[in-house]
FITOR-489262 format. One record per residue: x, y, z of N, C-alpha, C in turn. Coordinates in steps of 0.1 Angstrom, whole numbers, plus 5000, padded with zeros to 4 digits. Layout:
<sites>
XYZXYZXYZ ...
</sites>
This chain:
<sites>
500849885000500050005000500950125000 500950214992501750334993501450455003 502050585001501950655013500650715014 499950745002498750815000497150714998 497150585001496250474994495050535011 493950495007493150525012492650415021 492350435035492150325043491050225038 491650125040490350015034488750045047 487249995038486250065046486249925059 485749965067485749825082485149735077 483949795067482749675065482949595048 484349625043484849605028484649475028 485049375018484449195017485649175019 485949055024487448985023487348895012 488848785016489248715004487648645003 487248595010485848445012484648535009 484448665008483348735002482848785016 483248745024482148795036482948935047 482049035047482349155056483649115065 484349165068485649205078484749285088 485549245100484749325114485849405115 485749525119486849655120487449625135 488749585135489649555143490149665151 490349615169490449735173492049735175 492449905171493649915174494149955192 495349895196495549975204496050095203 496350225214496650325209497850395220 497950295229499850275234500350175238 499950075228500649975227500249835227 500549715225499849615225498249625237 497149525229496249575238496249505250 495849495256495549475275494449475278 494249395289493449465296493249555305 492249625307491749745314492449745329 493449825332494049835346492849905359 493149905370492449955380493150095384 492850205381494350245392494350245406 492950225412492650215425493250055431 493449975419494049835425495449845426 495749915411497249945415498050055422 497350125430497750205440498050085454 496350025453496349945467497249825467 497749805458498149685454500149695460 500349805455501949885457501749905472 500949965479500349985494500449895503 499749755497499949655508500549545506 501149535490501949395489503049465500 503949545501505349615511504949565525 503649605527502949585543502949465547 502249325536502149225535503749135537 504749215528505949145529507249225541 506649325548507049325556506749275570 505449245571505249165581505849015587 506248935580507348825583508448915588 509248995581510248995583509849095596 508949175606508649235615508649085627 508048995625507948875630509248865632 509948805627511548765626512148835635 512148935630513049075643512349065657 511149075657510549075669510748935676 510848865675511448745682512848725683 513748735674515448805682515148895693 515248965691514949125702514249055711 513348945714512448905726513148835732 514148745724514948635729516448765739 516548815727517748905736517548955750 515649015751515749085761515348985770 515148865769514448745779516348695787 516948685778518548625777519448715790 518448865790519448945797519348935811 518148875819518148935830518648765833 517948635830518748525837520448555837 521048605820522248625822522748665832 522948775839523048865848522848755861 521548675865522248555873522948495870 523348415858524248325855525648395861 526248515858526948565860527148585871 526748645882526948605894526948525905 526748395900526548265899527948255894 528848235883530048195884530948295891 530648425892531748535900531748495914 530348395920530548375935531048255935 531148125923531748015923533648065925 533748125921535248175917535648255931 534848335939535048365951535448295959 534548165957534548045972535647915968 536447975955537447855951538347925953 539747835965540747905966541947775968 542847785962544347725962545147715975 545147565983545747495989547047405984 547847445984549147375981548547335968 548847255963548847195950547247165943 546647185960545347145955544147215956 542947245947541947375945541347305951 540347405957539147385967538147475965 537247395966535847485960534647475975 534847605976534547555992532647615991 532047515983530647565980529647555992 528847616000527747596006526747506002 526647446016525047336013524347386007 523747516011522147586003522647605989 523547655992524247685977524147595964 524747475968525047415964523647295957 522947325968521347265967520447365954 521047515955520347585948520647555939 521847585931522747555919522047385916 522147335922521547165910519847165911 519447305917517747315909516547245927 517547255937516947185950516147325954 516247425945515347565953513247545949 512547635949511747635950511247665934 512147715925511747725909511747595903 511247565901511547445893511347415880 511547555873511247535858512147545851 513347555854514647545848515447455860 516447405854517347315862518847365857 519147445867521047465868522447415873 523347415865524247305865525247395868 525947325875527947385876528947335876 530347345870531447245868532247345870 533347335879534847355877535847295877 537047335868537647175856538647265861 539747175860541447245861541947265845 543047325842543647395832544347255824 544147165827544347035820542846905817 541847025820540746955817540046875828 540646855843540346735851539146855854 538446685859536846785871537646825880 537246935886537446955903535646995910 534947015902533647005914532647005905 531446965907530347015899529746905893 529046905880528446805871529046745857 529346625860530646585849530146595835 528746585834528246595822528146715815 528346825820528346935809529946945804 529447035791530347005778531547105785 532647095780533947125784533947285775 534047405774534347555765534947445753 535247465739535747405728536247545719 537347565714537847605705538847755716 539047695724539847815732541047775730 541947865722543147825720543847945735 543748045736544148145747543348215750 543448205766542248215777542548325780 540948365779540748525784540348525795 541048585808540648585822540048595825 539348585836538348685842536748755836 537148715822535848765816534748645812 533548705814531948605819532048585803 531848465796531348465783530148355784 529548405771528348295773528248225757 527548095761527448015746526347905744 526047855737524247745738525147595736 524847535741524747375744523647315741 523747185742522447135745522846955752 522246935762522546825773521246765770 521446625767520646515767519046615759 519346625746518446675736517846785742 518346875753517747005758518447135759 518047225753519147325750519647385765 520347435764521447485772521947645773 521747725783522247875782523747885797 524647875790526147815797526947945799 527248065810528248105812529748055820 530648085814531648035820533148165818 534148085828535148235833536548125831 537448215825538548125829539148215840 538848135856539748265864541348195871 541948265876543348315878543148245892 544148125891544648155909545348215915 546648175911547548275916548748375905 548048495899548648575892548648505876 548248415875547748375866549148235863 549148185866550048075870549147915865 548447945875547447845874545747875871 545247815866544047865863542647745859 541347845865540447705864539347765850 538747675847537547715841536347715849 535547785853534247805859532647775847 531547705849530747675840529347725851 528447785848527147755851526047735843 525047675840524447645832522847615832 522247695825521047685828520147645817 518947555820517747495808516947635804 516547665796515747765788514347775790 513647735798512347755802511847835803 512247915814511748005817512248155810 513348145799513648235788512948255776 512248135775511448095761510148135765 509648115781508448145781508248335783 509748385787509348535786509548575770 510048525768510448555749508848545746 507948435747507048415740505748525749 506048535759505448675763505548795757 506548795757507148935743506548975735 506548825725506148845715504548855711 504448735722502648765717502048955722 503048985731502649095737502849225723 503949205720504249285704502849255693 502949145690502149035674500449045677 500449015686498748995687497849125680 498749225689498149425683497749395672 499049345666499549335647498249295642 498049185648496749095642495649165644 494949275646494149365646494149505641 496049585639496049655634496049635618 496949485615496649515603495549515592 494549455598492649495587492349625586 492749675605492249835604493349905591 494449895590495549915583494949925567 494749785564493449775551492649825547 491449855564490449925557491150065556 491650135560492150245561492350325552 493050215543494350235530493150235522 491750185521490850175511490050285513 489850315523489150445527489350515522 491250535523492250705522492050695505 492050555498492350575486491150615476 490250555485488550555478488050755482 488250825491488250955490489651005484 491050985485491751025477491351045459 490850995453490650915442488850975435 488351035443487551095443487551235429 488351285433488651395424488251345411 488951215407489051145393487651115387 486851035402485351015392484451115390 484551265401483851405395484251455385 485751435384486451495366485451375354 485551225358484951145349483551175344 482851235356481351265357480851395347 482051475350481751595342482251635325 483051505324483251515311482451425305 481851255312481051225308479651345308 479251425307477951545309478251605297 479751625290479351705280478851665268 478351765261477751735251478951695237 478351625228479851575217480351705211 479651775208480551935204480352025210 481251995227481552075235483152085234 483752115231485452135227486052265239 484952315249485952435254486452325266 487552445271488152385280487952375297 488652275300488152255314488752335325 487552365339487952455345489252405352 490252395357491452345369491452435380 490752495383490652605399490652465409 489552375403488752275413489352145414 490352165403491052025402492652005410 492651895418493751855423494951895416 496351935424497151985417498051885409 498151745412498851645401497951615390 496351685392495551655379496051745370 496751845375496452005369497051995350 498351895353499451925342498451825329 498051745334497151655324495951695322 495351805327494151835325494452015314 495652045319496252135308496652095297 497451975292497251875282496151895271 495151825282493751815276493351935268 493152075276492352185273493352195260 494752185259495552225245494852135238 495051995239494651925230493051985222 492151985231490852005230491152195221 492052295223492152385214492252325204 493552265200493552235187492852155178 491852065182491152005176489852135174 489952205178488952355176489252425166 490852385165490952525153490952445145 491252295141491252195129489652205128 488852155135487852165129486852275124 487352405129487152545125487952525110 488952485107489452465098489152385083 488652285091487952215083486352275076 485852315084484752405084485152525072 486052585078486252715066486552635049 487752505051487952435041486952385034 485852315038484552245027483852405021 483452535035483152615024483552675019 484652695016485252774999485952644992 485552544997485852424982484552384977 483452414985481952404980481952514966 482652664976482152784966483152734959 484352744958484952724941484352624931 483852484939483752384929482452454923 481652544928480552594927480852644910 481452714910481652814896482052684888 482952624886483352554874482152444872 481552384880480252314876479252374872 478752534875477752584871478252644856 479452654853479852674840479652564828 480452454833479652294830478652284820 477652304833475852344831475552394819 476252514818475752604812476752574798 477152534796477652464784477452354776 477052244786476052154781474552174774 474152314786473052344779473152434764 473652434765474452574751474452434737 475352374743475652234734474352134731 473252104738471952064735471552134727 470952284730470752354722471052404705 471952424706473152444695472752364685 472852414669472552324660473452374652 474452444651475452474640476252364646 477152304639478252204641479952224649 480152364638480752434642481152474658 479952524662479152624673479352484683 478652424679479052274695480252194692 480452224682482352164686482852264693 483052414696483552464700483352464715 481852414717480752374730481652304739 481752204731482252044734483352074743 484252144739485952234739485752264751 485052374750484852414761484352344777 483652294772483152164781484152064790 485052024781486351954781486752034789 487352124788488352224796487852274809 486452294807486052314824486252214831 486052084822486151954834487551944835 488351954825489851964832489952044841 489652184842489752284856489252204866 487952144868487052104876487951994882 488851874875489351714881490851844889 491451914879492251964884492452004900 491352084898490852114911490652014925 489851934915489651804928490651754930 491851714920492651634921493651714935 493651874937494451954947493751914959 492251904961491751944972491951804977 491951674970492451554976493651554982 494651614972496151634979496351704991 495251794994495951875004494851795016 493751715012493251655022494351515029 494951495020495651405023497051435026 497651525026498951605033498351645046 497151665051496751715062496051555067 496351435065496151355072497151285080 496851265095497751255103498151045101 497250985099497450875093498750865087 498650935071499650895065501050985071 501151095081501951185084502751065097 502350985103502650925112503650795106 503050705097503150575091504050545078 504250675074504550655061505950735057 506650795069508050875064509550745065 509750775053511250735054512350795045 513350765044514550845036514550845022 514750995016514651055005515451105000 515851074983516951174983516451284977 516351394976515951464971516951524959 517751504957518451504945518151444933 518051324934517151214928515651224921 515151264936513651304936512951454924 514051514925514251624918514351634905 515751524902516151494886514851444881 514051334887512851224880511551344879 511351454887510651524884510751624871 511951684872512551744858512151714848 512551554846512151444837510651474833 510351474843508351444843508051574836 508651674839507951794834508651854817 510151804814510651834804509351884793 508251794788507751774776506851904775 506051874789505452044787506152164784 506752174794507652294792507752334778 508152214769509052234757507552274745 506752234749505252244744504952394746 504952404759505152574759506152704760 507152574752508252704748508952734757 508952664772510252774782511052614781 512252674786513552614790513552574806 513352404804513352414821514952314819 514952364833516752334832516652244847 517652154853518052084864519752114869 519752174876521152224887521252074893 521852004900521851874907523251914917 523051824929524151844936525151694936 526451734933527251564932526751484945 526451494957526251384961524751374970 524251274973522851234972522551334987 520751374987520451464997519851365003 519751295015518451285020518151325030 516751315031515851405040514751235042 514151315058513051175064511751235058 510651205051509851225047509151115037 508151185037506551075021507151085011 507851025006507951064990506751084979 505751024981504651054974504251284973 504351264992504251384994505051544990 506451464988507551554986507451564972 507051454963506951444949505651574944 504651564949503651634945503851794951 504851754960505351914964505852014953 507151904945507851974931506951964922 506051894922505451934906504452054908 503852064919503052214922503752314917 505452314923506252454923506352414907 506552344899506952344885505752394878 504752334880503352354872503052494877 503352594890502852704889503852794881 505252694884506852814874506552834861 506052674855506052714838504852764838 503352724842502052794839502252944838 503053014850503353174848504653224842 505053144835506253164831505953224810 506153324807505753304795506353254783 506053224773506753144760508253254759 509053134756510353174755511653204772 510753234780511253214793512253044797 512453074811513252964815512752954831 513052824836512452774844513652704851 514252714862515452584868515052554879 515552404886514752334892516552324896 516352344909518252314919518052274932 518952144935519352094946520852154951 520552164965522352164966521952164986 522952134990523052175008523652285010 523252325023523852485028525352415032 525752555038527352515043527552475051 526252415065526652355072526352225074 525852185061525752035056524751975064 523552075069522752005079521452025074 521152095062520052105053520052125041 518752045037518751995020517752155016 518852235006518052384996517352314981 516152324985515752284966515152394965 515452494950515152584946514052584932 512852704928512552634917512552824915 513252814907513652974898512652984884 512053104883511553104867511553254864 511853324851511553424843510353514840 509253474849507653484848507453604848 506153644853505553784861506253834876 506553694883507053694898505453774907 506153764918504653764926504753924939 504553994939504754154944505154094960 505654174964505854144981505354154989 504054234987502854234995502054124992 501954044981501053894982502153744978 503453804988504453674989503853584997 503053595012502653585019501153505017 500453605010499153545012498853405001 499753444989499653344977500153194989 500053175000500253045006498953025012 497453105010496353095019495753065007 494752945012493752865002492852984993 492952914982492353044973492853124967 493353134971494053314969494953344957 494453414949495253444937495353594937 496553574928497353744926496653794914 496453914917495454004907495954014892 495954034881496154054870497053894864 496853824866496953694861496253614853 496553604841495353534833495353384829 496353314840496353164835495653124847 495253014843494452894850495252844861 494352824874494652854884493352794896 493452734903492452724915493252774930 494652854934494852864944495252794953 495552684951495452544957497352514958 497952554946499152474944500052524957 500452664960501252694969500652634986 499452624989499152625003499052485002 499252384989499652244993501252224995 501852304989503052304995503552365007 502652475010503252475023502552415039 501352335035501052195045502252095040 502452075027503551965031505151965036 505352095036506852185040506352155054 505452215063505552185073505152085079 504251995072504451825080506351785081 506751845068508351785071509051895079 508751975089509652075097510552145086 509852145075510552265063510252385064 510552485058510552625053510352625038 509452675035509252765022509052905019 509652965010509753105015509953144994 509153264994509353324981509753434979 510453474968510853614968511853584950 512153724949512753754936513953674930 513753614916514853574913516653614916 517553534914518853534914519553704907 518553744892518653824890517753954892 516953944904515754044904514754034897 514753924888513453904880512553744881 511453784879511053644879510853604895 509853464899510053414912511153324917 511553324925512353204930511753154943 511153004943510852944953511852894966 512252874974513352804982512152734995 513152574992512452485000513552465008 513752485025514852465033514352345045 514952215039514252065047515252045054 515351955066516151895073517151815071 518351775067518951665064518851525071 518851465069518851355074519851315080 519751275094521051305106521451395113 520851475109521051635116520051625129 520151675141519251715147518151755145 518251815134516551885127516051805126 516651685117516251565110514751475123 515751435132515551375142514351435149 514251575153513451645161511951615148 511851655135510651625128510751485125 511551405123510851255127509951205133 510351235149509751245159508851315163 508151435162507451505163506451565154 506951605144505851665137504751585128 504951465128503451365129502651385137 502851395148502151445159501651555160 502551635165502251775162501451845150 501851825145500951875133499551835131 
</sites>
């Protein structure tokens, strides 16, 4: 399908004869389905809440265990600093000179009985010297730290174990014992689990309220959106002005300014459009009522002569008349955003230029001017429709030689500026040229220059300059090289240039 082919109709026949259903497009990007943003707010909200809650569990039971660990420690500890008090060195041999109560307390003979405590004191070659043979010996002490309480987890006959022990000093550090006391975790695990339920349980009631909360805040946060939905669902289909934002939330504000631009411009296109059918109504008006009136002349008519001349005439209005149509399609179709979006790619316009030259040589030569081709040695291109850029040069040719009179000349020139960053096509002719006060307007639909007697609908220049500006071009008129005659100048982007890039990207859109 080329750049300009016309969209096939939704309800056209396929290969098998039967109607095609009009397929929906998406319009950012493959389609989907319909998001919430109320789910995807709540959703970002409480999956974090959801996955931070284990890991709040986790913490909160270290920290319960730590703070349950602290206060037996603190007896453990004083519990081996008074074992180490009551052990003192007799000649060769240590004495542990422990108290009955003491001693009753330490193996669990007191009145707790939810934990059971153990104590061993071992000499510096490992022998018992008092206590319970069954707890585990310190393991991986290569050099002993004096005097200081350390603690470590065991476990004795499949039950865990919370074990402080001291390596203390007898005499100046000469000789030395190990001290162990050791206690079962009962009553550590049951304040830990106090802790925690005391922390966790809250949890289990804060987090629904937490829920509903977040549904609340989001269901009146979110409010704003379905009064904006409400009020634009209320308008009527050709309501186009813009929306108030006094009343609208300030992160609505930038997208709701968006909108009102958008909603301008589709005001002035369609004001546009509006002015465009009526003065293509009134022009086509005149060359069909001429038509008319020639046909009827030609019915009439009985000299032979007389309706051949009819006939002529006839012929030639309808050529003005397709002529005409043939522009008002073109410029309908340079002003469609369809083909302005889908259809640009790289051009040479050097190229583009010579084949048009070509195209036009024969007329020219029919009406007696000299059209000539300037060319630049190496290829231009520019991003654009070639269909579009093609009907660009033949406008500027067909208006160069139409006003150009017999015996005149006509040149058609490619070349780049000097900073190699845009493509100049020029179209020079020997004509009438066009006064400087209607340089300007000869680009507005319609509009012709006074005392000109060739055929014309007004149409050729303001298709060129919709298609100059779908390509981020410039077109600009003024007096030939030698002060005579028009010279057109078309100043397009090169291809690779930043220009290039910025109307790639944009002016499909934009436009």
């Amino acid at each position: 399908m080329g750049a300009l082919e016309p969209a096939r109709p939704a309800n056209a026949a396929g290969k098998d004869g039967k109607a095609e259903k009009p397929k929906r497009v998406p319009v950012f990007g493959p389609a989907t389905e319909p998001n919430s943003l109320f789910g995807e707010i709540l959703d970002w909200m409480l999956a974090p809440l959801l996955l931070l809650w284990p890991i709040s569990i986790a913490a909160t039971h270290h920290v319960a265990n730590q703070i349950a660990d602290r206060p037996y420690d603190r007896v453990l500890t004083e519990n081996v600093s008074t074992i180490a008090r009551l052990t003192r060195l007799e000649g060769d041999r240590v004495i542990v000179d422990l108290p009955v109560y003491a001693d009753a307390l330490l193996h669990g003979g007191g009145d707790d009985s939810d934990d059971r405590i153990m104590f061993q004191v071992r000499g510096a070659r490992g022998e018992l010297l008092a206590g319970d043979e069954n707890l585990p010996a310190p393991s991986g002490e290569n050099e002993p730290v004096f005097e200081a309480v350390r603690f470590r987890e065991e476990r004795l006959d499949g039950e865990p174990l919370r074990v402080a022990y001291q390596v203390h000093a007898l005499d100046a550090g000469q000789r030395w014992i190990i001290i162990q006391v050791a206690e079962t975790r009962h009553k550590r695990e049951a304040l830990a689990s106090q802790i925690i339920s005391g922390v966790l349980l809250p949890q289990f009631a804060i987090l629904p309220m937490a829920v509903v909360l977040v549904w609340l805040g989001l269901s009146r946060g979110l409010a704003p959106l379905n009064r904006l939905r409400a009020k634009m669902a209320e308008r009527r289909p050709g309501d186009l002005s813009p929306i108030n934002i006094r009343r609208i939330p300030e992160e609505l504000q930038p997208m709701i300014r968006s909108f009102n631009e958008l909603m301008a411009r589709l005001e002035e296109n369609l004001q546009a459009q509006q002015r465009f059918i009526a003065d293509a109504a009134h022009q086509m008006r005149t060359p069909l009522t001429g038509l008319r009136m020639q046909a009827d002349l030609a019915v009439a008519e009985r000299d032979p002569e007389q309706l051949r001349r009819s006939v002529e005439q006839i012929s030639q209005a309808a050529a003005r008349a397709g002529h005409l149509i043939n522009q008002l399609l073109t410029l309908a179709r340079a002003e469609s955003s369809h083909d302005k979006i889908h259809r640009f790619e790289p051009v040479d316009m050097e190229a583009l230029g010579r084949d048009v030259a070509l195209d036009w040589a024969m007329r020219a030569r029919a009406k007696r001017v000299d059209l000539g081709f300037e060319g630049w040695p190496h290829s231009l291109l520019v991003h654009g429709v070639p269909l579009l850029l093609r009907e660009l040069l033949n406008n500027l040719l067909d208006n160069a030689v139409k006003y150009t009179p017999d015996g005149g000349h006509v040149t058609l020139r490619t070349r780049s500026d000097d900073g190699d960053e845009r493509v100049i096509v020029e179209v020079e002719d020997s004509g009438i040229g066009v006064p400087p006060e209607d340089r300007e307007r000869v680009f507005e639909r319609f509009y012709r220059v006074l005392g000109t007697n060739a055929d014309g609908s007004g149409l050729g220049l303001p298709i060129c300059r919709e298609i100059a500006d779908l390509h981020q071009a410039e077109i600009m008129l003024g007096p030939g090289l030698d002060g005579t005659g028009t010279r057109v100048v078309l100043d397009l982007p090169r291809l690779g240039s930043p220009f290039s890039s910025a109307a790639s990207g944009t002016s499909a859109v934009d436009s």
